[in-house]
N, C-alpha and C positions, 0 to 999 in steps of 0.2 A: 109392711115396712117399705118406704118408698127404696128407691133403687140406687139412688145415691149413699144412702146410708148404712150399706149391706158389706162391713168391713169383719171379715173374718179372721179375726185377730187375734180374740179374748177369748178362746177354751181354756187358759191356764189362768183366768181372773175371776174373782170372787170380790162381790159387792153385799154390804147390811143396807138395807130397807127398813127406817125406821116411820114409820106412818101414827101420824097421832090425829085428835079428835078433830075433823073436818067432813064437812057436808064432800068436799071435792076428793076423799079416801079411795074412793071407789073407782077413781081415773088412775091411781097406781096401777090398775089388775089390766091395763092395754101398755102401760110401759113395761110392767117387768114381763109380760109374753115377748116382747119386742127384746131383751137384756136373753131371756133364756135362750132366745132362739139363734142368737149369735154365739149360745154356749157357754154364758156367763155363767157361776153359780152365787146361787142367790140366795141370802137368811134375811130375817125381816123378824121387826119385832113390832107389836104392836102394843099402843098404851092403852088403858083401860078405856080411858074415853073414844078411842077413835074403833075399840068393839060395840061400840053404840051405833058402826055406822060401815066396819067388814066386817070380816071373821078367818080367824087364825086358818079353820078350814078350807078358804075360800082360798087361801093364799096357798097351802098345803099342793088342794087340789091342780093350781097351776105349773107345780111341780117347785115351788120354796124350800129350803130344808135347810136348816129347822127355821119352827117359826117358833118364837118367843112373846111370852104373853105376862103376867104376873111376875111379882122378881119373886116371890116364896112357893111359886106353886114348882110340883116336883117334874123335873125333867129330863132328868139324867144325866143332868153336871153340874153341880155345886158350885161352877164359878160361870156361870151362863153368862153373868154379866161383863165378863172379859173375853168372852170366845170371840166376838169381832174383831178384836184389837191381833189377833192371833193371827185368821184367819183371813180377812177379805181385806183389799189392798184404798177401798174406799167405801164411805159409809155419807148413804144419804137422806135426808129429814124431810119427807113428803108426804103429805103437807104440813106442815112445819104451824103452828099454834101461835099468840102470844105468847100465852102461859109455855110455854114449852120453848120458845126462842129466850122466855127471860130466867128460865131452869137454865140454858145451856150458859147461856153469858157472864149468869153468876157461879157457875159450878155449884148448885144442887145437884143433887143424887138421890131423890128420892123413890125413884123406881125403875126397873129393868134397863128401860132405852136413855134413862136421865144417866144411870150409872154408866150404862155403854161409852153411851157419847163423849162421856168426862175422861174414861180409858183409853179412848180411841186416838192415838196417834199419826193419822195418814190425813190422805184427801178429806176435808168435807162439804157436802154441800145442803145449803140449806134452800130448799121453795117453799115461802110464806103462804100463807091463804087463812082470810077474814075479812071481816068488813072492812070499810074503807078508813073509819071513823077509829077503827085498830090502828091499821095500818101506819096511818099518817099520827096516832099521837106521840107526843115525846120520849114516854117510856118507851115504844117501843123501836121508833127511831136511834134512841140511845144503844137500846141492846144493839142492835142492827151493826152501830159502829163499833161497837167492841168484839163483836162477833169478824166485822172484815178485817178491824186491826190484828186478828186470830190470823188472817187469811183461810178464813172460811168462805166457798164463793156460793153469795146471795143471789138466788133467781130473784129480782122483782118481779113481785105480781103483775097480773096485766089490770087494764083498765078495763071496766065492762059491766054489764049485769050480773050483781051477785046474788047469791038463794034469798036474803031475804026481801029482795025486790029491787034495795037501791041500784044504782049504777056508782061506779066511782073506781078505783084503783085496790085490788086485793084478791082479784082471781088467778088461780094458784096458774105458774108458770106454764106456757103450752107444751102439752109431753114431748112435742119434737127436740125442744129444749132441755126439758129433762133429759131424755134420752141421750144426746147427744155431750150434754155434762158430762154424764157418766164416762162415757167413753174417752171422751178429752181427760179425763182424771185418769183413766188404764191406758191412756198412750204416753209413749215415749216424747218427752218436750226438746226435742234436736232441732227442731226451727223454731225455737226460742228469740225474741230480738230480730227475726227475717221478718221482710217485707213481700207480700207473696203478688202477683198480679196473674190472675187468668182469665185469658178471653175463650169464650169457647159459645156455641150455638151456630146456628145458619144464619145468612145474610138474607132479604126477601128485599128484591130489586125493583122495584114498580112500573110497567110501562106504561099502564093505567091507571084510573082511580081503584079497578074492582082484581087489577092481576099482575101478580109477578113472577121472576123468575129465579130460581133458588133450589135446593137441594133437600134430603131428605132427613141432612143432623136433628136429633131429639139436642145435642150438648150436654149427653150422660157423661161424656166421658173427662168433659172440662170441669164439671158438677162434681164429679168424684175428685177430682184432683182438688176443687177446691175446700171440699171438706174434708181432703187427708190432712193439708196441710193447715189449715185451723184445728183440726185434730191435734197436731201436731207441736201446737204453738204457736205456730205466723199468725202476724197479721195478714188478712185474705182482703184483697179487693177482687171483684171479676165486674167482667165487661161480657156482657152476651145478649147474642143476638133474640130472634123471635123462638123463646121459649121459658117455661114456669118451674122452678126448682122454688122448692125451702130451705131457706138459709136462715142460721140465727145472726139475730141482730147486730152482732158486731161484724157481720161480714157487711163493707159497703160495696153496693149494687149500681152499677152506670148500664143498663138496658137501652140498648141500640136497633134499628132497620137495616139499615144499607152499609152496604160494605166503606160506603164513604166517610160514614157514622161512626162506625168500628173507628176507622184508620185515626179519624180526629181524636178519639178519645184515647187509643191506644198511644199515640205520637206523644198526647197531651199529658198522660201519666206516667211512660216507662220508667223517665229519671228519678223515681222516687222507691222504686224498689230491687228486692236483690234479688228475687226469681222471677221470671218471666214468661209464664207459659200461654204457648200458640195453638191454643187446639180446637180454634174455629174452622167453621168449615165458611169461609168466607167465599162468595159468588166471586169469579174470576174477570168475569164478564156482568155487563148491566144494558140492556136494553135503552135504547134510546127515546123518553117519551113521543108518541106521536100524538096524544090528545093532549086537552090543556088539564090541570090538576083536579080540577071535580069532574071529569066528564069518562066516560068512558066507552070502547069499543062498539059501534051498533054496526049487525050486519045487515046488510042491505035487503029487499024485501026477497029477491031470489034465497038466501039463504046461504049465499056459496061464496059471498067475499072475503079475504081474507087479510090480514094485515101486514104490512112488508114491514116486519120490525128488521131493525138496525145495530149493534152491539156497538160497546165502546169497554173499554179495559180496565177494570177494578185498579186503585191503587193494590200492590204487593206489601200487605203489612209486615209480615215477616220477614221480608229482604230488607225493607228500609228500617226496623228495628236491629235488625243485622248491623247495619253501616253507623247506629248510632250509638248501640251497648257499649259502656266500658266497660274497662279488666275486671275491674266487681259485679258486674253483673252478670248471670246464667241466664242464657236464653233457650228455652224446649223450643222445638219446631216439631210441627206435626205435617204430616203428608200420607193423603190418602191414595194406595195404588188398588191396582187389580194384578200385578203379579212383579215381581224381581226386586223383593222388599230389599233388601240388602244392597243391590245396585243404585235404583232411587235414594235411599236413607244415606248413602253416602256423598252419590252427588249435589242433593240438597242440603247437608248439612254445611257441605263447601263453600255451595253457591250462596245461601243466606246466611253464614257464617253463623251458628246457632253453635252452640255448645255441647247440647242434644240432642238427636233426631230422632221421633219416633214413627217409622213406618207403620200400618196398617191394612190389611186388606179390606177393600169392599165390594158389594158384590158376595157376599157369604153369608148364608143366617146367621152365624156364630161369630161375624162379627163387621165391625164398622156402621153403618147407618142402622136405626132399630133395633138395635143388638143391646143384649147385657155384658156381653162379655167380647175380649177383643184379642184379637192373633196378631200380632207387633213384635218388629223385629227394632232394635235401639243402638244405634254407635254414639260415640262420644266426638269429642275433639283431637282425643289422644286416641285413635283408632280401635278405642275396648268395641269391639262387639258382642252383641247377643241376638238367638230371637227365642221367645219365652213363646211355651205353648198358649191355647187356648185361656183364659184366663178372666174373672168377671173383673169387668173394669174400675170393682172398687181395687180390687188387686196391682191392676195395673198402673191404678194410680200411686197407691202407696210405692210399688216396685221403683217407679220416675222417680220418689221424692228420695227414696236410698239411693239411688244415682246423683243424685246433685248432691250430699254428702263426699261423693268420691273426685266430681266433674272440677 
């Protein structure tokens, strides 16, 4: 599971897996390890045809319970076909069939997961998968709208190679998507209608064609924030420096170098949203080129020359986003120390007029650069303080995004 995505939330949530006849069935059994392992519990039912292609066992053994197979065969409850609607707070169709997307649309019931589905009153989500030539005909576009007029949310297929050779549009949604559906259907929607912006990664300052100068942020920690708060409901934009996270497609991505890069696009977007978060680790300083743009440093034939680089002063994004926020907008500021979080986190909250300050140590395995997890201390505007233990920064993220409910 990537590290972004590691939100320990869901012990007390419960999800149905309904998987029908698809060549791609078999990519379910890497999502729901990924769903248990967060502590979900998980039932799954499978339709006849798509035991042509797992097995109720297979699902068992990953630790499912129960798994459901035939609506007559005996199992030991008479009303199998309602126990979803009772028990799990969302119910997902993957991979999702023609046949089986035009059962759901019409309310057929003619077996186990058809019944299910028709009972099931909560979240739904459906990810398609078929050939292309499915995909795109009318029937099943049709269903498709009557199914979102449902507000059942449709993973579109991707585009690509499918099993039976063509290429085209109907391969089943990528499970990072899946997964993260899921989740977004057991979170809380409080940032409903927000506008979310986070910049987060390292800045890499070039003084040459081949080197620069820059810090050690992965930007796990702006990554998580940015998928609490899609989790959450917001709309997410981020801005981040030189580094690769997975994001789903509704999050849009402005990928930046230079801290000057940052500043432009941060200046260029802030007024269009209502949270703000700063949790790049922007170079302070930038090196002053001394070769020309394609060329780079050579040392002389001794081996011993050196280069008399030159520094010049990063714009301060955070201070000048400070001076431009209005009364509706919440600005995080982040700031990395090496000791007296509490002193720092208050005088920069001051100084860049931020809303919330989140201190951090670095310098510690446990936490700041390279770290999963992060030790942060947090004041507000209205002087609340805290400093929260040791904690993984998908934690930490969420923790921020209940403070700006209160800020």
């Amino acid at each position: 599971m990537q590290s972004h995505f590691e939100f320990n939330f869901f012990s007390d949530k419960a999800i149905h897996f309904g998987v029908t006849g698809s060549i791609s069935a078999f990519k379910i059994y890497s999502i729901v390890r990924l769903l248990l392992k967060l502590g979900i519990n998980i039932s799954c039912t499978l339709t006849k045809s798509a035991q042509q292609f797992v097995t109720p066992l297979s699902f068992q053994a990953l630790g499912v319970d129960p798994v459901y197979s035939d609506m007559f065969k005996p199992q030991g409850n008479h009303f199998s076909h309602l126990a979803p609607s009772r028990t799990a707070q969302c119910q997902i169709i993957a991979p999702a069939t023609a046949n089986f997307i035009a059962k759901m649309a019409h309310g057929i019931a003619d077996d186990m997961l058809s019944c299910q589905t028709l009972a099931f009153p909560h979240q739904q989500i459906l990810a398609p998968a078929m050939n292309s030539l499915m995909w795109l005909s009318i029937p099943v576009q049709n269903n498709i709208q009557i199914l979102k007029s449902r507000n059942v949310n449709i993973l579109t297929p991707r585009e690509g190679l499918l099993a039976c050779g063509d290429a085209g549009l109907g391969k089943l949604a990528d499970e990072n998507d899946i997964f993260l559906s899921i989740l977004k259907a057991l979170s809380p929607q409080d940032l409903t209608g927000k506008k979310v912006l986070v910049c987060f990664g390292p800045t890499h300052e070039y003084f040459d064609v081949a080197r620069y100068w820059s810090n050690p942020s992965t930007g796990l920690m702006g990554a998580c924030l940015a998928i609490a708060a899609w989790l959450r409901g917001a709309e997410v934009h981020v801005v981040h420096g030189p580094c690769s996270f997975y994001f789903p497609q509704s999050i849009i991505i402005t990928s930046i170098t230079s801290a000057k890069q940052m500043y432009e696009a941060m200046i260029t977007k802030y007024q269009a949203f209502d949270i703000i978060c700063m949790a790049a680790a922007v170079a302070d300083f930038s090196p002053i080129p001394f070769a020309l743009s394609d060329e780079k440093f050579k040392r002389d034939i001794t081996g011993l020359s050196v280069p008399n680089i030159e520094f010049t002063a990063n714009p301060d994004i955070l201070a000048k986003l400070g001076t431009l926020k209005t009364a509706n907008q919440k600005l995080i500021g982040f700031c990395a120390e090496t000791r007296d979080l509490e002193l720092h986190a208050k005088e920069k909250l001051v100084r860049k007029n931020c809303d919330l300050m989140v201190a951090n140590y670095i310098g510690h395995c446990d936490s700041g650069f390279n770290s999963s997890t992060n030790d942060v201390a947090v004041i507000d505007k209205y002087g609340r303080y805290e400093k929260w233990p040791v904690l993984p920064k998908t934690e930490v993220a969420w923790r921020i995004l209940d403070w700006t409910t209160h800020v």
